[in-house]
C-alpha positions in Angstrom: 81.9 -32.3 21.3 79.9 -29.0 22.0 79.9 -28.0 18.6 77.3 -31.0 17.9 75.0 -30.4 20.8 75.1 -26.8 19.7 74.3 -27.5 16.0 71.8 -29.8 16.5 70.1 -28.0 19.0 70.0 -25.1 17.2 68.8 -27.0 14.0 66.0 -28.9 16.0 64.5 -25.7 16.8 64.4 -24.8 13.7 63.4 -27.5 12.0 60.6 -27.6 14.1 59.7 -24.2 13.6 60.1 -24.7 10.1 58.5 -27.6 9.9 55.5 -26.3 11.3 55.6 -23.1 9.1 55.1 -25.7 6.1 52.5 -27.9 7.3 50.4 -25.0 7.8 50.8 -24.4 3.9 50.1 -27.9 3.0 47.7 -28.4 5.1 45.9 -24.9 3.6 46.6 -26.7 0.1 43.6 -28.9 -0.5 41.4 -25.6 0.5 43.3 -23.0 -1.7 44.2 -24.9 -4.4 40.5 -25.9 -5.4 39.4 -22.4 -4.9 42.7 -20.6 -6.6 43.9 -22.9 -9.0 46.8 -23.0 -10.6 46.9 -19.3 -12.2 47.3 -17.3 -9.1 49.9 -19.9 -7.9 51.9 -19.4 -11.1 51.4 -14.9 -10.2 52.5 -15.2 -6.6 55.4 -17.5 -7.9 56.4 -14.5 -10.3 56.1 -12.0 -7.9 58.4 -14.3 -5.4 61.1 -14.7 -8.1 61.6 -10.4 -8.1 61.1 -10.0 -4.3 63.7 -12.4 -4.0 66.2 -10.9 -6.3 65.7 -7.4 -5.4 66.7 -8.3 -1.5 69.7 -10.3 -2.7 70.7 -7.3 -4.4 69.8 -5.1 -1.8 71.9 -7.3 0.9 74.9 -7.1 -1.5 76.3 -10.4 1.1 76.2 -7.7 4.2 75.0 -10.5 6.7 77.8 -12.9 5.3 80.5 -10.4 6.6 77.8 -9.5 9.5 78.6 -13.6 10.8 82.5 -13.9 10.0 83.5 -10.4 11.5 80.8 -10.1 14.4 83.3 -12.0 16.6 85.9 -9.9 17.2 88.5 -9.7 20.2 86.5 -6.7 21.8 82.7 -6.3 22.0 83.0 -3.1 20.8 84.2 -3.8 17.5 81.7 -6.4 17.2 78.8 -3.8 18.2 80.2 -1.3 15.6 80.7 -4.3 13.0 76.9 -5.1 13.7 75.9 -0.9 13.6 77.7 -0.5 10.1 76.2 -3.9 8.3 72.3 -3.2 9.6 72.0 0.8 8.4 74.4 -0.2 5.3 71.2 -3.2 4.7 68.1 -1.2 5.6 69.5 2.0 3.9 70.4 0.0 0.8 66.8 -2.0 0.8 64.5 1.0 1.0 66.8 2.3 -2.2 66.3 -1.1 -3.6 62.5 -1.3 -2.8 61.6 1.9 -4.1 63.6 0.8 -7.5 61.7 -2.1 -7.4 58.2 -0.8 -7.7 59.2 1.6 -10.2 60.3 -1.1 -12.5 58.0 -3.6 -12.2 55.1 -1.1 -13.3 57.7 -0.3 -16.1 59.0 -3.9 -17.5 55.6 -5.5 -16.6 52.8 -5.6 -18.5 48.8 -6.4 -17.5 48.2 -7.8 -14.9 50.9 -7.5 -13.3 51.3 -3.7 -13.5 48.8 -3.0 -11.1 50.0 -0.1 -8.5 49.2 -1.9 -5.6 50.9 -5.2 -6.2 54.3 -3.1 -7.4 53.6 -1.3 -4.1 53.5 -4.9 -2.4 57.0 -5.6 -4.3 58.9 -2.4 -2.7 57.4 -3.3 0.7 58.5 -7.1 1.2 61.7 -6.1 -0.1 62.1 -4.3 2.6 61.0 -7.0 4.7 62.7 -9.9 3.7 66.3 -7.8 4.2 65.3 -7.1 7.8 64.1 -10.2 8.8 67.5 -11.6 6.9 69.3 -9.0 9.0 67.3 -9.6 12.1 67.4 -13.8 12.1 71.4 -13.2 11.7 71.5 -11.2 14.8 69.4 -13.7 17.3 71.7 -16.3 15.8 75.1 -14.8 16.5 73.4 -14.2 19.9 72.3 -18.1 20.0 68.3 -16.3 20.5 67.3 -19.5 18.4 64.0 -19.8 20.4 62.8 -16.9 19.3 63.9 -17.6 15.8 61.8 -20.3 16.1 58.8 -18.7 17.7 59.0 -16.2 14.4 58.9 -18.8 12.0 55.5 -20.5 13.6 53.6 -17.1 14.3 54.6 -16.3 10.4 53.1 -19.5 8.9 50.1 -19.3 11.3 48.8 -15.8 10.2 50.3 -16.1 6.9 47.8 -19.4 6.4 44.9 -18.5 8.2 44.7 -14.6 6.7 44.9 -16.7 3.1 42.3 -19.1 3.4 39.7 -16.4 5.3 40.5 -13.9 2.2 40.0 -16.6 -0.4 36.7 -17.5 1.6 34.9 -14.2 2.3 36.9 -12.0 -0.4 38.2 -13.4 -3.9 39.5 -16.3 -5.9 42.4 -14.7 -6.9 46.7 -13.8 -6.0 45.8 -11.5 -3.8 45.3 -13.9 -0.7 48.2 -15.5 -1.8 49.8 -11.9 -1.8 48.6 -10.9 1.2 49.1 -13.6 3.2 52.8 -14.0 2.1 53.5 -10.2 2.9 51.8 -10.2 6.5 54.0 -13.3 7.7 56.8 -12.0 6.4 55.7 -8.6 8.8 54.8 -10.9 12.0 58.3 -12.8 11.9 59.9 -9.1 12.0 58.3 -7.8 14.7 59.0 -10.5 16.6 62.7 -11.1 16.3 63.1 -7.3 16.4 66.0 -5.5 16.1 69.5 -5.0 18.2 68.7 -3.4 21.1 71.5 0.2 21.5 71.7 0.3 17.5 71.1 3.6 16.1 70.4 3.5 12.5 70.8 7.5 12.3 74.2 7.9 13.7 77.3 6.1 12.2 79.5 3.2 13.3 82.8 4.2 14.8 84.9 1.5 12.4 87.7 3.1 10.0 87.1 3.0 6.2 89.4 0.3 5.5 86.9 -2.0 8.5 84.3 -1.2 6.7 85.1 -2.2 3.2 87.0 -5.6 4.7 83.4 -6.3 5.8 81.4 -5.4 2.3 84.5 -7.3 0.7 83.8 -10.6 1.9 80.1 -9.9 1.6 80.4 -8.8 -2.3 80.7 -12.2 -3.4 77.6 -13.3 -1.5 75.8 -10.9 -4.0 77.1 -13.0 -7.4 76.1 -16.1 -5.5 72.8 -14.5 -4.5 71.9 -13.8 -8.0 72.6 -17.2 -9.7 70.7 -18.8 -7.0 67.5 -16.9 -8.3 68.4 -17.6 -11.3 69.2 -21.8 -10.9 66.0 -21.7 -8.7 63.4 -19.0 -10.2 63.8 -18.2 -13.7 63.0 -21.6 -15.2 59.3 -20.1 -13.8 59.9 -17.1 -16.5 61.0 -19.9 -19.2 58.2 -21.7 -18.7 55.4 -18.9 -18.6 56.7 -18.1 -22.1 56.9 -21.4 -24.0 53.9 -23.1 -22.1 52.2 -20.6 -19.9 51.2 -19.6 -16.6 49.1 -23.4 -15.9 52.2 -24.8 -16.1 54.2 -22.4 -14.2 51.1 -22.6 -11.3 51.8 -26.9 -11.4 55.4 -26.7 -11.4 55.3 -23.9 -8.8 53.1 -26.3 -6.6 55.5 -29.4 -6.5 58.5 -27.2 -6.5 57.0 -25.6 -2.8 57.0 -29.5 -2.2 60.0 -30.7 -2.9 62.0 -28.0 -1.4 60.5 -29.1 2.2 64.2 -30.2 2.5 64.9 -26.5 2.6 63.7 -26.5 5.8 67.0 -28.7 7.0 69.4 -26.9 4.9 68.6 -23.2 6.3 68.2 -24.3 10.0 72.1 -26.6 9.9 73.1 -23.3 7.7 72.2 -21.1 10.5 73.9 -22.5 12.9 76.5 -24.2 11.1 78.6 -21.0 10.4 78.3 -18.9 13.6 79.4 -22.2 15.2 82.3 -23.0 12.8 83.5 -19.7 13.1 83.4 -19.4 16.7 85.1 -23.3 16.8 87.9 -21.9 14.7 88.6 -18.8 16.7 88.6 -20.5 19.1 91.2 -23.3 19.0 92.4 -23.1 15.1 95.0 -26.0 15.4 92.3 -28.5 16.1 89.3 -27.3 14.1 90.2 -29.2 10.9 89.6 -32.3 12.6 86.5 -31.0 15.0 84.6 -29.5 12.2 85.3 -32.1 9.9 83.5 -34.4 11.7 80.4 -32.4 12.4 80.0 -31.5 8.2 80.4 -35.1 7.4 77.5 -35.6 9.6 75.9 -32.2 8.8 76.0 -33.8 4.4 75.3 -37.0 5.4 71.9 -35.9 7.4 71.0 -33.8 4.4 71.2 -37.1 1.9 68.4 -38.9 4.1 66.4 -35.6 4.0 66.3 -35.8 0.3 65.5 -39.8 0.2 62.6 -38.7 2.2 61.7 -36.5 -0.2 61.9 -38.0 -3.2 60.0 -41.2 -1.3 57.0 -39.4 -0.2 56.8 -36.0 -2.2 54.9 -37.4 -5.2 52.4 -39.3 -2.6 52.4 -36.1 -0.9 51.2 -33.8 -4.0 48.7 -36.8 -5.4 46.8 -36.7 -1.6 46.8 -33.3 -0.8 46.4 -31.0 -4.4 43.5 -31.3 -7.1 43.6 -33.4 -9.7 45.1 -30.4 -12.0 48.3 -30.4 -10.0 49.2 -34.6 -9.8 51.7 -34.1 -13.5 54.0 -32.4 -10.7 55.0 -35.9 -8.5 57.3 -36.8 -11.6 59.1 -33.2 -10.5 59.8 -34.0 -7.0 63.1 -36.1 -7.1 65.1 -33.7 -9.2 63.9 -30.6 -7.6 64.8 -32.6 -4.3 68.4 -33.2 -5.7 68.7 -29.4 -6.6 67.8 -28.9 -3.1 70.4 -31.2 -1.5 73.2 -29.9 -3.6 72.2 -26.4 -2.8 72.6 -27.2 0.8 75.9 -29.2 0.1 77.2 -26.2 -1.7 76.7 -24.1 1.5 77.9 -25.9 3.3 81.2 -26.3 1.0 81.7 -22.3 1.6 82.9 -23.4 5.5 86.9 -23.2 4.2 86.1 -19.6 2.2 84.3 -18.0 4.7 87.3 -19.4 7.3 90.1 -17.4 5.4 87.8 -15.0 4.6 88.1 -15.5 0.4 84.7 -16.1 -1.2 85.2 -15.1 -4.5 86.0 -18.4 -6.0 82.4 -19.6 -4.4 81.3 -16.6 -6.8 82.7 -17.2 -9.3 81.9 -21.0 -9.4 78.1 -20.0 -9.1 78.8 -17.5 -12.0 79.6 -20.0 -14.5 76.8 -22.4 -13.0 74.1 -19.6 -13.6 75.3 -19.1 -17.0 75.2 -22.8 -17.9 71.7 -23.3 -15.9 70.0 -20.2 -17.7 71.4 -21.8 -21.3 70.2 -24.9 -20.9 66.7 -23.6 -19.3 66.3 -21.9 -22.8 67.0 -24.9 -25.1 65.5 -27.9 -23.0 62.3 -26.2 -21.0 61.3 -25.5 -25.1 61.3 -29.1 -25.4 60.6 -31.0 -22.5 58.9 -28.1 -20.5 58.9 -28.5 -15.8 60.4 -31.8 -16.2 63.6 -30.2 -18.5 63.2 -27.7 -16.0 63.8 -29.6 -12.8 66.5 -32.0 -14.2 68.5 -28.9 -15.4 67.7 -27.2 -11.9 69.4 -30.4 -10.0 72.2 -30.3 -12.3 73.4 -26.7 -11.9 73.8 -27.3 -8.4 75.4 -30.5 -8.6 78.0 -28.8 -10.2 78.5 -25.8 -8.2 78.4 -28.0 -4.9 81.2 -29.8 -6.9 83.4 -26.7 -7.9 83.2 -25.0 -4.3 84.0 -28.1 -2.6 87.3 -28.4 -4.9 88.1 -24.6 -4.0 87.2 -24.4 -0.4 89.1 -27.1 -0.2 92.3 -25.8 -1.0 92.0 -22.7 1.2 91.0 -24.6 3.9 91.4 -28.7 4.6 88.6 -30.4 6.5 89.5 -33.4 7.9 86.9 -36.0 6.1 86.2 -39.5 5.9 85.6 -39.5 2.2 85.0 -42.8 1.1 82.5 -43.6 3.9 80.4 -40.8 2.8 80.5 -41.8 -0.9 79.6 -45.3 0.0 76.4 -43.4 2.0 75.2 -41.1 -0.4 75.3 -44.1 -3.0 73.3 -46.6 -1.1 70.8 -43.8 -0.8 70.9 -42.8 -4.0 69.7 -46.4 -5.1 66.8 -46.3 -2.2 65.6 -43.4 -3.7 65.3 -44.7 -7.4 63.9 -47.5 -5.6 60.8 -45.7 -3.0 60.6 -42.9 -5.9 57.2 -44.5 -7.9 54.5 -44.8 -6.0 53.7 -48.3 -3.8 50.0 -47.9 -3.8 47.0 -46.4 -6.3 46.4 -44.7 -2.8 48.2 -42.0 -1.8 47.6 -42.2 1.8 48.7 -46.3 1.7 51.5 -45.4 -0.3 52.7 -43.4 2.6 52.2 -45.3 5.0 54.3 -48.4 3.1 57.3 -45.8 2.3 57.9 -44.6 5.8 58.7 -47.6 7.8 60.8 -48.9 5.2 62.6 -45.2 4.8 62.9 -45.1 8.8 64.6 -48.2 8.8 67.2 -47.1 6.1 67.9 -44.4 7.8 68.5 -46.0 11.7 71.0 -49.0 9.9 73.2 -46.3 7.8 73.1 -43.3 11.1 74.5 -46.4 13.1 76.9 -47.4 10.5 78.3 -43.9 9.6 77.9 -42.2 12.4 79.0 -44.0 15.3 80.2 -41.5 17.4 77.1 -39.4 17.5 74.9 -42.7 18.3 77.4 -43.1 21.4 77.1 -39.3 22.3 73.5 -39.7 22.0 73.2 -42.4 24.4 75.3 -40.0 26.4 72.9 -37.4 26.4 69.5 -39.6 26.5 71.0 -41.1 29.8 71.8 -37.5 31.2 68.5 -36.6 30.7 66.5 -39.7 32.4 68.9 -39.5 35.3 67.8 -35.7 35.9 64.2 -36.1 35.4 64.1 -39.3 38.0 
């Protein structure tokens, strides 16, 4: 099917790119962390959390309705649908940046309420909602080689401009700071924005167009929110009951752990351009077409999180000072948070189809609540291990809730039972490859990888049978052209 060799594609590139982006930083992590430690960590983590929220807020879900209603039956709908949503988001994000440096110097106290770092605050704000806006753009135009292009050049001068400030200038957040805004800048300037779009004159879509679009999107703001909250503010619980040290460790394996993140974003991508344009496309098969891809698509992201809670604790005991190892005992559940995150995007496939995401809101409403209740009462006790269990939880259950709904808007057609049979067998490999093989690091590696590989090879050939064949397909294309 098309839809595969599109998705995956798409995905490799960006997986790559990805990929790349994070080795730079863990590469860069034996360097900063001894000069750093864990304090500035735990400062650029805080500032992250806010940055984060203020863009969400500032996106109000305008690139979700961006994807579903860029496809229209005319191109010039879908150029005035792309006009209205990118002035509505950089309008909205200079409002929401300016906001954003005011209140941090208000709410915060010292440190943090230096001028310059709330003037930092406002600016990536900014940034992060155009390159949202931009990435959305190159990926409804299927530009994913320059998506991925702007993913490495970010890491590279966002790691080099870090260590060489840390080096020749201070031991403190502001490399960290600086480093993080300037890649954020470089990814921008290379993706770019639509070429023909005026920001000062206004789309030519009715009234009732426009709010259809910011409709669908409002939901995405709920959603945006509780995921800062399920995946940042067990930083703000922990800086209060056992202080920024802790917040700088658990901060470190948490950048870790998420590595799956990487896999979840690029399939996300692609994913729902691709299942939208599959639907419009031929709506009476689509239940069936797109059913098999997610099955695939949730069954790829279960071996990403085996690897991850195989090697991540190796990973953090090689690479980070001594100070840091207490996080390897993170890594699993912070994993798990990770894969359920991804499985509840992609759950959202039948919402976003008949355009209804307000039960996905409201699902993540209730999670966020529960999560930010049960941060309070068990980070007190157990501290970043209460933290990540809790953190894996919430989105177990919101994965679980929007699978239900979506499901009743919108059937995929799923081999159920096969997948449960998977995700179990993987669940008990990763119990198993979770401790560490060897008092070294590097050996313990080196004994989990073969062993993961060959996991992975038996179950892709027993679950996904039809991909191996199409893959043989493809391999064989490919030697016949080049002989």
């Amino acid at each position: 099917m098309g839809i595969i060799k599109k998705v995956f594609g798409a995905s490799a590139i960006i997986i790559l790119a990805n990929g790349l982006n994070r080795l730079f930083a863990i590469l860069a992590a034996p360097v900063l962390t001894r000069i750093l430690g864990p304090v500035p960590y735990g400062v650029m983590a805080l500032v992250g959390t806010v940055t984060s929220l203020a863009s969400t807020l500032s996106l109000l879900g305008i690139d979700m309705g961006y994807v579903r209603f860029y496809f229209s039956k005319t191109n010039k709908t879908g150029q005035a649908v792309e006009k209205f949503c990118w002035r509505y988001a950089i309008f909205s994000s200079v409002i929401v940046g300016i906001l954003s440096m005011c209140l941090w110097r208000i709410l915060l106290g010292k440190p943090y309420n230096n001028f310059f770092i709330a003037l930092l605050v406002g600016f990536t704000v900014i940034l992060f909602v155009a390159n949202t806006m931009s990435q959305t753009g190159a990926r409804l135009r299927e530009k994913y080689r320059r998506i991925g292009w702007a993913i490495v050049a970010s890491g590279v001068f966002a790691t080099l401009i870090t260590i060489l400030l840390a080096i020749l200038w201070r031991a403190d957040e502001w490399p960290l700071l600086i480093g993080f805004t300037i890649g954020i800048l470089m990814s921008v300037t290379i993706m770019g924005f639509p070429k023909g779009i005026s920001l000062t004159k206004p789309s030519e879509l009715a009234t009732r167009e426009k709010w259809s679009i910011v409709r669908l999107g409002l939901p995405g703001l709920v959603t945006g929110i509780m995921y800062w909250i399920l995946s940042s503010s067990d930083r703000w619980f922990l800086k209060h009951f056992w202080g920024e040290q802790a917040v700088g460790v658990y901060s470190f394996a948490y950048n870790v752990a998420i590595i799956g993140i990487i896999v979840n974003t690029a399939m996300v991508l692609t994913w729902f351009p691709e299942s939208i344009r599959t639907y419009e496309q031929d709506r009476q098969e689509a239940s069936t077409i797109l059913g098999e891809v997610w099955g695939g698509l949730a069954f790829l992201l279960c071996l990403v999180w085996l690897m991850v809670a195989s090697i991540g604790g190796d990973t953090i005991r090689l690479l980070a000072d001594s100070r840091f190892h207490g996080g390897a005992a993170y890594v699993p559940w912070i994993a798990g948070g990770v894969y359920f995150y991804g499985m509840a995007q992609l759950a959202n496939t039948g919402l976003l189809i008949s355009r209804n995401m307000k039960p996905a809101a409201q699902l993540w409403l209730i999670g966020g609540f529960i999560n930010l209740i049960s941060n309070y009462f068990v980070i007190r006790v157990w501290g970043a291990y209460g933290a990540a269990i809790i953190n894996c939880l919430s989105f177990g259950f919101i994965y679980l809730g929007v699978m239900w709904k979506s499901g009743k808007y919108y059937k995929l057609n799923l081999k159920k039972r096969k997948l449960l049979v998977a995700a179990l067998v993987i669940l008990i490999c990763g119990v198993l490859m979770g401790p560490s093989w060897h008092a070294y690091p590097l050996a313990s590696i080196g004994l989990k990888l073969p062993t993961y590989f060959g996991i992975s090879i038996c179950l892709i050939w027993l679950i996904l049978p039809n991909w191996v064949h199409q893959f043989k397909v493809q391999l064989k294309e490919y030697r016949d052209r080049i002989r």
